[in-house]
Backbone bond lengths (Angstrom), bond angles and torsions (degrees), N, CA, C in turn:
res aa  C-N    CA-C-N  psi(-1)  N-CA   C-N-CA  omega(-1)  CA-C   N-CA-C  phi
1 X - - - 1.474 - - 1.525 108.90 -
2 X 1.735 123.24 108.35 1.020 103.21 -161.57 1.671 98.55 -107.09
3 X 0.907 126.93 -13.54 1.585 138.12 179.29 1.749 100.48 -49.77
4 X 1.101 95.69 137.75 2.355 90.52 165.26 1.556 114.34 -66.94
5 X 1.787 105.14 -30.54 1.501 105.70 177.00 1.792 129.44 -49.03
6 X 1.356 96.90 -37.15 1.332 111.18 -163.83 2.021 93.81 -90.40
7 X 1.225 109.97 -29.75 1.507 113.60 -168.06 1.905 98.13 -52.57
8 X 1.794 74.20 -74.54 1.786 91.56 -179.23 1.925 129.81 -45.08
9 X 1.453 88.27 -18.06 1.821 112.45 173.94 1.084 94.44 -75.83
10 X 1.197 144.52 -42.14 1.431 137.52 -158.34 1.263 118.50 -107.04
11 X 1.178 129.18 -25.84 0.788 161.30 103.21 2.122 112.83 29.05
12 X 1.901 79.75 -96.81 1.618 99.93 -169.66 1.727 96.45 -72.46
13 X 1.696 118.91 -25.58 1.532 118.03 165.42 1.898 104.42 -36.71
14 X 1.164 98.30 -70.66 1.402 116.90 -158.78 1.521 99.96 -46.60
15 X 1.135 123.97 -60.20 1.341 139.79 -155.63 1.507 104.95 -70.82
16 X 1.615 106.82 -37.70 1.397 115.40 159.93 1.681 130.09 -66.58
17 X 1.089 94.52 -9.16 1.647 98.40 -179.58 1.737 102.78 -108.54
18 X 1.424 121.91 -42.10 1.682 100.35 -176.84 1.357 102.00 -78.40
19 X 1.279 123.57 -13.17 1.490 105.05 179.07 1.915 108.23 -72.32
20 X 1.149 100.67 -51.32 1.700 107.50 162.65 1.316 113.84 -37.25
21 X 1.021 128.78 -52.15 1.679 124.70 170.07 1.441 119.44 -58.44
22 X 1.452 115.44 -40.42 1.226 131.45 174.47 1.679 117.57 -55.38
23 X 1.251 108.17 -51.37 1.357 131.18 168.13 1.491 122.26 -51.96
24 X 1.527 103.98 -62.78 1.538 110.97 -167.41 1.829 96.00 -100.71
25 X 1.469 129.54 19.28 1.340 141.32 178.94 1.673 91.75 -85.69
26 X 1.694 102.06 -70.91 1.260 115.38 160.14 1.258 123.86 -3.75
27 X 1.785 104.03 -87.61 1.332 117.39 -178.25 1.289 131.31 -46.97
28 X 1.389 91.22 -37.36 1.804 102.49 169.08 1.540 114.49 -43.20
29 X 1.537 103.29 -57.60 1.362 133.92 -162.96 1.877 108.24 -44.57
30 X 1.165 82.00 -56.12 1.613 102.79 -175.07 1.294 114.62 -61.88
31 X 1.267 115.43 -30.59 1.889 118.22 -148.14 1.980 84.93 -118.55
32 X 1.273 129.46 -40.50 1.196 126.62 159.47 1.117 153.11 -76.36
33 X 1.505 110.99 -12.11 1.274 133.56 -177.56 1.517 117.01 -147.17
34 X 1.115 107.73 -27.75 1.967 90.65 174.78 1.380 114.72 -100.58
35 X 2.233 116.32 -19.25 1.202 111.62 165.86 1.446 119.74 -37.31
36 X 1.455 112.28 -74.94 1.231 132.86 168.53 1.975 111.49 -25.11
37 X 1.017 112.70 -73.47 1.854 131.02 175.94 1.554 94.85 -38.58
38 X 1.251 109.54 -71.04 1.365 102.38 -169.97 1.700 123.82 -57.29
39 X 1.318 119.88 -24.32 1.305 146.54 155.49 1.667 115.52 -33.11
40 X 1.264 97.77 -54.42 1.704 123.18 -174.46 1.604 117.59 -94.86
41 X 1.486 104.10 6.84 1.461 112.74 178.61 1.741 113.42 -103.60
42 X 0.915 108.44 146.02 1.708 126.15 167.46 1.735 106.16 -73.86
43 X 1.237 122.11 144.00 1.178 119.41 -169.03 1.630 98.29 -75.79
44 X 1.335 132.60 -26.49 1.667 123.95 168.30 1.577 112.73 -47.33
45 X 1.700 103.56 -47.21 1.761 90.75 -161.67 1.665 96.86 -85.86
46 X 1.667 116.69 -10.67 1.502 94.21 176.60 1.408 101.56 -83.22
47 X 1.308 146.89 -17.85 1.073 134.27 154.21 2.024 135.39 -43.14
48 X 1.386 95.99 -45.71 1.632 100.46 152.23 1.357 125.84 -74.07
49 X 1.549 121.43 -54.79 1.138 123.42 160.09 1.430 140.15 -29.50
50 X 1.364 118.78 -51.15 1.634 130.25 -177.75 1.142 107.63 -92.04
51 X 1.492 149.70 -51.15 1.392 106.60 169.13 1.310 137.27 -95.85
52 X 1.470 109.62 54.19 1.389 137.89 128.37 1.070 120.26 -76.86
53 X 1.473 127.62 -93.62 1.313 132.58 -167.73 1.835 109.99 -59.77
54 X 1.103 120.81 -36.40 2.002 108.89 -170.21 1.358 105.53 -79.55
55 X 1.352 142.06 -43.49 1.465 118.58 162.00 1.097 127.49 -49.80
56 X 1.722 134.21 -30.69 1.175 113.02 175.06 1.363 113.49 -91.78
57 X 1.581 126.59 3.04 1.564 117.63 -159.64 1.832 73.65 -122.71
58 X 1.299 146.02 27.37 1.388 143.45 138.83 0.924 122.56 -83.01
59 X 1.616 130.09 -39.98 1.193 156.36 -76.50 1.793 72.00 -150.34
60 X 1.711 119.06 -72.30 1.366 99.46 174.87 1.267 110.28 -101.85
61 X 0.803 126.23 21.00 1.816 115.09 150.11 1.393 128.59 -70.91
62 X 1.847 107.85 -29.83 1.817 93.23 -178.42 1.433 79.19 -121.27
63 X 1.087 133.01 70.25 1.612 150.12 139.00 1.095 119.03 -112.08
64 X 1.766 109.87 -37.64 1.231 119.32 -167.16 1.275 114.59 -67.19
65 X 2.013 97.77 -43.47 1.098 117.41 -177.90 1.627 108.07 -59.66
66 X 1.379 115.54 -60.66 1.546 104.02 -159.69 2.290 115.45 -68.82
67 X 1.793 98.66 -9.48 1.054 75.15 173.61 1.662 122.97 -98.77
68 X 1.725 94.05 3.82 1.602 97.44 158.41 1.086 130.67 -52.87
69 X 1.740 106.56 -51.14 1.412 110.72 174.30 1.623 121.53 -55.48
70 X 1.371 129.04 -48.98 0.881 130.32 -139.40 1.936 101.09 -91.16
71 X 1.533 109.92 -25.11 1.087 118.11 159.87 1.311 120.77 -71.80
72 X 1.595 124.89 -34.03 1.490 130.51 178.31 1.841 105.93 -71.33
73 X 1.304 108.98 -17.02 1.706 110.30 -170.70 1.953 86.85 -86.48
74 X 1.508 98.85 -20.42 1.789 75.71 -143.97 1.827 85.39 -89.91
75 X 0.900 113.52 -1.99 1.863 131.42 -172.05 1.674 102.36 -74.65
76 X 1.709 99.32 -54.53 1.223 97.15 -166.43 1.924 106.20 -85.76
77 X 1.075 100.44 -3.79 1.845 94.04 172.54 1.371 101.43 -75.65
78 X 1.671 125.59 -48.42 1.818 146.60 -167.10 1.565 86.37 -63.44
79 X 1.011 144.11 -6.09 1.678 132.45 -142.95 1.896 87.73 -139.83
80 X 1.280 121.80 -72.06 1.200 120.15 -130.59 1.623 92.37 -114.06
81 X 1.153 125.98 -26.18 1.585 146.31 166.79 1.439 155.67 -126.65
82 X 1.657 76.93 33.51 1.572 99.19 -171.88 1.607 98.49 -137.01
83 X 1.718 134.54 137.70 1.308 109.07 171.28 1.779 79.86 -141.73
84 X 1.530 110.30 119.90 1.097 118.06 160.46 1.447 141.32 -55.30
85 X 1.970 123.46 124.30 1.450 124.69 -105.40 1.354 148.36 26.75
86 X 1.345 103.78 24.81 1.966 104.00 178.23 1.948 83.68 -127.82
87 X 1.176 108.27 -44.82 1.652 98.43 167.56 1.901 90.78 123.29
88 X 1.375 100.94 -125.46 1.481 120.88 -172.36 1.509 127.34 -106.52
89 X 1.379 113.30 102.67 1.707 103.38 178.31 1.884 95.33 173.38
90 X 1.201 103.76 139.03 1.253 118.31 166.31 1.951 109.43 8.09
91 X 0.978 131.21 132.47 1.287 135.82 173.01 1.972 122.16 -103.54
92 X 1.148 117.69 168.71 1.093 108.54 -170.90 2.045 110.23 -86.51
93 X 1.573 95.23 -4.30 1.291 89.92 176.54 1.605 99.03 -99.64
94 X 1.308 120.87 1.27 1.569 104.31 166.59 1.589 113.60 -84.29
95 X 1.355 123.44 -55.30 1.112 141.13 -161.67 1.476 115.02 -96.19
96 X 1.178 142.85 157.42 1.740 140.15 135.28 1.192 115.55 -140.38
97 X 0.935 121.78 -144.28 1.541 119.62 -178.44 1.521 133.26 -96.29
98 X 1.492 92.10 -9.47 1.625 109.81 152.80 1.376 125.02 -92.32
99 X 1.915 119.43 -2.83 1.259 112.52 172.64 1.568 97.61 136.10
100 X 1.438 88.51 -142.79 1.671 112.51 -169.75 2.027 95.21 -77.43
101 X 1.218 135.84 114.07 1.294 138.40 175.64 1.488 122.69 -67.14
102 X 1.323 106.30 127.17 1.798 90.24 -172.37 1.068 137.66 -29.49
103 X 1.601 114.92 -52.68 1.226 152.26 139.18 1.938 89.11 9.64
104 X 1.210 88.18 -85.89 1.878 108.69 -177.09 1.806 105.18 -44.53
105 X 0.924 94.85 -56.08 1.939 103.60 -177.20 0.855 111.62 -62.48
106 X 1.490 135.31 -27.22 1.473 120.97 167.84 1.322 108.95 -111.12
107 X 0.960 149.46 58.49 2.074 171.37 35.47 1.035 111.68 2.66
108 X 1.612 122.56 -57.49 1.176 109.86 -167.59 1.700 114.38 -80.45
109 X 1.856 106.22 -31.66 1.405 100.19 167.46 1.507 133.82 -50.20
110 X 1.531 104.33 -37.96 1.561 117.06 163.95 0.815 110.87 -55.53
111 X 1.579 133.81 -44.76 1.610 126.76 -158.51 1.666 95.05 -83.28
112 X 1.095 128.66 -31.74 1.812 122.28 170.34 1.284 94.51 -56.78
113 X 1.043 123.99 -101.81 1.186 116.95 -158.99 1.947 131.14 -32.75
114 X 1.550 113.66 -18.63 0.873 132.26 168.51 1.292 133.21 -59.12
115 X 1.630 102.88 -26.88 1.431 128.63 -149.19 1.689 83.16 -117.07
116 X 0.999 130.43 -55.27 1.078 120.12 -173.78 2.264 105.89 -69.11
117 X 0.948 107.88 -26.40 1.600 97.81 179.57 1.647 90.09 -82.29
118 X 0.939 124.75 -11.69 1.475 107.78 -169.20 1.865 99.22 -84.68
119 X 1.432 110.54 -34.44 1.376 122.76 171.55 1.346 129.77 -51.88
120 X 1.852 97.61 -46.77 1.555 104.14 156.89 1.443 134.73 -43.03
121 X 1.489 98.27 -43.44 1.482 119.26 -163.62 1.933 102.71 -68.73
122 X 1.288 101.11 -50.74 1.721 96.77 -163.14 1.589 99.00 -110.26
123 X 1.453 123.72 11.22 1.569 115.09 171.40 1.344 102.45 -132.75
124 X 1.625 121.33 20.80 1.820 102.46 177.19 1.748 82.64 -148.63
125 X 1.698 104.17 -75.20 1.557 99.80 -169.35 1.555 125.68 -59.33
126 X 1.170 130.06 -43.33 1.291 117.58 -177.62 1.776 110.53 -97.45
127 X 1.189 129.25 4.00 1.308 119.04 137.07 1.229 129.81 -39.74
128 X 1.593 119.94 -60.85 1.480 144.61 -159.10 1.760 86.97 -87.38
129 X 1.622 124.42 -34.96 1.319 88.77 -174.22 1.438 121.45 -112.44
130 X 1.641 104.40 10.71 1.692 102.07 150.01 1.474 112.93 -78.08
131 X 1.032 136.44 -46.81 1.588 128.50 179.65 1.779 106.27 -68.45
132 X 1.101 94.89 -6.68 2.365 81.05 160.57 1.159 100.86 -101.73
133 X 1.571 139.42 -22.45 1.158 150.60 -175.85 1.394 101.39 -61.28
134 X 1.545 113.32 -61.08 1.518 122.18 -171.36 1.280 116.76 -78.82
135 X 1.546 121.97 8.16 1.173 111.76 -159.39 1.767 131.53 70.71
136 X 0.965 112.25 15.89 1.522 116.38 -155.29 1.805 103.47 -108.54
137 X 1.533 116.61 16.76 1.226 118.41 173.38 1.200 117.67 -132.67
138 X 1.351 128.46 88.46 1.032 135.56 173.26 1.651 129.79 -10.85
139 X 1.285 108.96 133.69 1.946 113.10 -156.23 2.029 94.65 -47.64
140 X 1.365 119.31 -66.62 1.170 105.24 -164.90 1.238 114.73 -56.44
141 X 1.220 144.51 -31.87 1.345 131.38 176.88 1.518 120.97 -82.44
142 X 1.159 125.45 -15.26 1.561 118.41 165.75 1.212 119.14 -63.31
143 X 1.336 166.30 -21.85 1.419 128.34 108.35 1.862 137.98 6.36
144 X 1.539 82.16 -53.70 2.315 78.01 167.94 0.886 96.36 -93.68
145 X 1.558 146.07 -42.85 1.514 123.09 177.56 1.193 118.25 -27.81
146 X 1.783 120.46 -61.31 1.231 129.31 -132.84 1.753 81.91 -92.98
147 X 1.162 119.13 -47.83 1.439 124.12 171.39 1.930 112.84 -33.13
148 X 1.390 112.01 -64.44 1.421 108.33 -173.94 1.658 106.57 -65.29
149 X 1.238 128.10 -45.19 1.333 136.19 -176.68 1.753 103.81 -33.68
150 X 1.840 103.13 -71.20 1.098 136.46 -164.00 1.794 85.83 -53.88
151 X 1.350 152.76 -85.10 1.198 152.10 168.91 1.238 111.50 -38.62
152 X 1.623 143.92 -40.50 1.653 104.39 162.44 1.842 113.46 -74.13
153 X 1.047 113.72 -2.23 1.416 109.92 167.79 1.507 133.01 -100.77
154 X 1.280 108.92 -4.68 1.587 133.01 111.65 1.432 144.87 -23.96
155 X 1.296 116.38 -59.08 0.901 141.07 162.96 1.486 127.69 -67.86
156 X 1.188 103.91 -31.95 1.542 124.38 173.10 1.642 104.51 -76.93
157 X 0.927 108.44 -40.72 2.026 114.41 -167.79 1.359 86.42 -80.63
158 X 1.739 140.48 -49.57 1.396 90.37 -177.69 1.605 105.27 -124.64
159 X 1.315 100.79 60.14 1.606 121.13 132.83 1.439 115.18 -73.08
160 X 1.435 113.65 -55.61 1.372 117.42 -159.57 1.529 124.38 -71.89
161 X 1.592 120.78 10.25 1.124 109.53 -151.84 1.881 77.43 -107.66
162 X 1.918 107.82 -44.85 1.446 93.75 173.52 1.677 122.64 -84.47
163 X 0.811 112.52 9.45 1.690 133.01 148.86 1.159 117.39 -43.42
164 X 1.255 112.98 -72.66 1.618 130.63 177.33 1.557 123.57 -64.40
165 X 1.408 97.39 -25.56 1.476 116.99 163.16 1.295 135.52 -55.08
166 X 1.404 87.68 -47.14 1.546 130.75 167.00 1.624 104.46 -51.46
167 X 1.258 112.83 -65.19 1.327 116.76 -145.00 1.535 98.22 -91.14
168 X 1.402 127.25 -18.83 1.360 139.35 -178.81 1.824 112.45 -60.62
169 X 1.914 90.90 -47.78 1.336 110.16 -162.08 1.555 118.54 -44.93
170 X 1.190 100.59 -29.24 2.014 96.56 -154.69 1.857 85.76 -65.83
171 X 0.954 112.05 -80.34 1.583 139.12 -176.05 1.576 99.41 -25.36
172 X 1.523 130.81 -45.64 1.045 112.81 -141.34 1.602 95.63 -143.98
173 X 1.090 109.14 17.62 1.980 116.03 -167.73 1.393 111.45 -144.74
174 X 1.471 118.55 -75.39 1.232 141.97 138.75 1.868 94.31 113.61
175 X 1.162 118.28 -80.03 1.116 117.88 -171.93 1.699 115.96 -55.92
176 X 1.346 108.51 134.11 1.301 121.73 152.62 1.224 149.73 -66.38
177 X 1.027 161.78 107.86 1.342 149.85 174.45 1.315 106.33 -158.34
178 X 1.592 116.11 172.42 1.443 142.84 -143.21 1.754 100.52 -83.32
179 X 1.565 89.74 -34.52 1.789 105.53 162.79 1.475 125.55 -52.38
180 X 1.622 100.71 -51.47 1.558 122.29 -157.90 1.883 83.60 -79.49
181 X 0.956 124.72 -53.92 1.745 132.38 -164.97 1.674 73.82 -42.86
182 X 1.600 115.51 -96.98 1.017 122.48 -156.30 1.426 109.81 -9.07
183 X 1.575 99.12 -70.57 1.958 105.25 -155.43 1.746 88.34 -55.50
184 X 0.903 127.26 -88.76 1.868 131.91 -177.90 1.731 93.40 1.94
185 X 1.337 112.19 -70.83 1.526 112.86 -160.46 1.881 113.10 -55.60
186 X 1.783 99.02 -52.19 1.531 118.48 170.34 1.186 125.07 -39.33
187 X 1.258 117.94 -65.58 1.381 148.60 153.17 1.659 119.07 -36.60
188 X 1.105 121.44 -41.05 1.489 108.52 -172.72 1.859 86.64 -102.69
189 X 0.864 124.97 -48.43 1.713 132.70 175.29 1.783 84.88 -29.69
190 X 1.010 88.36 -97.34 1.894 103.50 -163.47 1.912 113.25 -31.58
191 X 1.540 90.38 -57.98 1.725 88.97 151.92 1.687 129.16 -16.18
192 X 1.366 90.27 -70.51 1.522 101.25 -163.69 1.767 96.17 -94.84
193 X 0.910 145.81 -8.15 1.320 144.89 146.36 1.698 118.00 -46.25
194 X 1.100 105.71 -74.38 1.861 121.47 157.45 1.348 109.84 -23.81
195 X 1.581 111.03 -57.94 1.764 122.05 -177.08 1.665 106.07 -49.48
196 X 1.543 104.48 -62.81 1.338 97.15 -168.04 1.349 123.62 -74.25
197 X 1.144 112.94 -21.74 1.521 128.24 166.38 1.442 100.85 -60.66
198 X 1.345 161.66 -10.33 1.001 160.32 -169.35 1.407 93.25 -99.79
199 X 1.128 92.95 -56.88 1.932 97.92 -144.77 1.361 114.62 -53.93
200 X 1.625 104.28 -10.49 1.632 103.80 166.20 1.326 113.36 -84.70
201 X 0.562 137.24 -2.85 1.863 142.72 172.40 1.377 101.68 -94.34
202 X 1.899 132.89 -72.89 1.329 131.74 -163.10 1.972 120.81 -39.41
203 X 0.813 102.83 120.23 1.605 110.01 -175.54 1.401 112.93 98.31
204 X 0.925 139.25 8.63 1.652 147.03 163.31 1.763 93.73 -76.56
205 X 1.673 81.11 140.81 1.383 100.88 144.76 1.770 131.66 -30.23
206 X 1.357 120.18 132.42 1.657 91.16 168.92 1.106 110.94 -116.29
C-alpha cells in the first residue's frame, strides 16, 4: 500500500483493534474471573491481594477503553467521511440514494453502544473504584459502591457481545433489518449470559 491514505487506514484499524482486545480482554477478566475470586476471598487476602493486582488491571482497562474510542472515532471519519482526493464529506459507504446504508447502521449501532461502555468505564466504574482503592469511601457505604460499579460493569459485558456484532456486521453481514438487530442483540446477550453463568463453576474441582 503505497498511498499514506491506506497506510494510516491500517494503521489506526490496527491500533483500534488491540486496544479493543485490551479493553474488552479486561472486561472479560473482571466479570469472569475476579467476580467469582473475589467472592472466595477473606477480607485479609483481599486486602494484600487488591492493591496489587486492581491498579494495574484498571490502569489498562480504561486506557484500553479510551484508546478504542478515540481510534474507532478517528476510523469511522477515514472510513465513512473521508474519500481520498475529493477530501471531507459524507462517503459512498455512508450514504446512497436510499439514505443512511446498512453498512452505516450497523457501525453506528456498534459505535452507541461503544460509547456508552466507554462512559461506564471513566464516569461510573473507575471513579467508584479508585476512591475504594484509596480508601476514600466510607465503611458503610462500600457495599453500594462496590454494588453500582459491579452493575455498570455488568452492563458493559453484555453490551459487548451485541457491540461486537455491531462492529463485525458491515464487512461480514451487511444487511440490516429488524430481524438481523434482533439476532446481534439475542445472540451476543445469551453469549455473555452462558459466560457468566459458567464462571462460577470453571476452575473447581470436578
Amino acid at each position: 500500500m503505497p498511498d499514506a491514505y491506506s497506510n494510516i487506514h491500517l494503521i489506526v484499524r490496527w491500533l483500534h483493534v488491540i486496544a479493543g482486545i485490551t479493553w474488552i480482554g479486561h472486561l472479560y477478566f473482571f466479570n469472569f474471573v475476579n467476580v467469582p475470586l473475589q467472592g472466595s476471598l477473606d477480607d485479609a487476602t483481599k486486602k494484600a491481594v487488591n492493591p496489587q493486582l486492581m491498579p494495574r488491571a484498571l490502569w489498562w482497562f480504561r486506557w484500553g477503553a479510551m484508546i478504542t474510542l478515540l481510534a474507532g472515532l478517528t476510523l469511522f471519519v477515514l472510513t465513512y467521511f473521508y474519500t481520498p482526493g475529493a477530501g471531507f464529506g459524507a462517503t459512498s459507504l455512508l450514504m446512497d440514494a436510499d439514505g443512511i446504508t446498512d453498512r452505516a447502521m450497523w457501525i453506528l449501532f456498534g459505535m452507541l453502544l461503544g460509547i456508552i461502555m466507554w462512559f461506564n468505564v471513566w464516569f461510573v466504574i473507575w471513579p467508584i473504584q479508585k476512591k475504594l482503592l484509596t480508601g476514600k469511601v466510607p465503611a458503610d457505604q462500600v457495599p453500594a459502591a462496590r454494588k453500582k460499579a459491579l452493575l455498570a460493569s455488568r452492563i458493559n459485558t453484555f453490551l459487548s457481545g451485541p457491540m461486537l456484532f455491531g462492529m463485525l456486521a458491515p464487512a461480514h453481514y451487511g444487511t440490516m433489518s429488524f430481524g438481523a438487530l434482533l439476532l446481534a442483540l439475542g445472540l451476543g446477550v445469551l453469549a455473555i449470559w452462558f459466560s457468566i453463568k459458567s464462571s462460577s463453576r470453571v476452575g473447581k474441582p470436578a
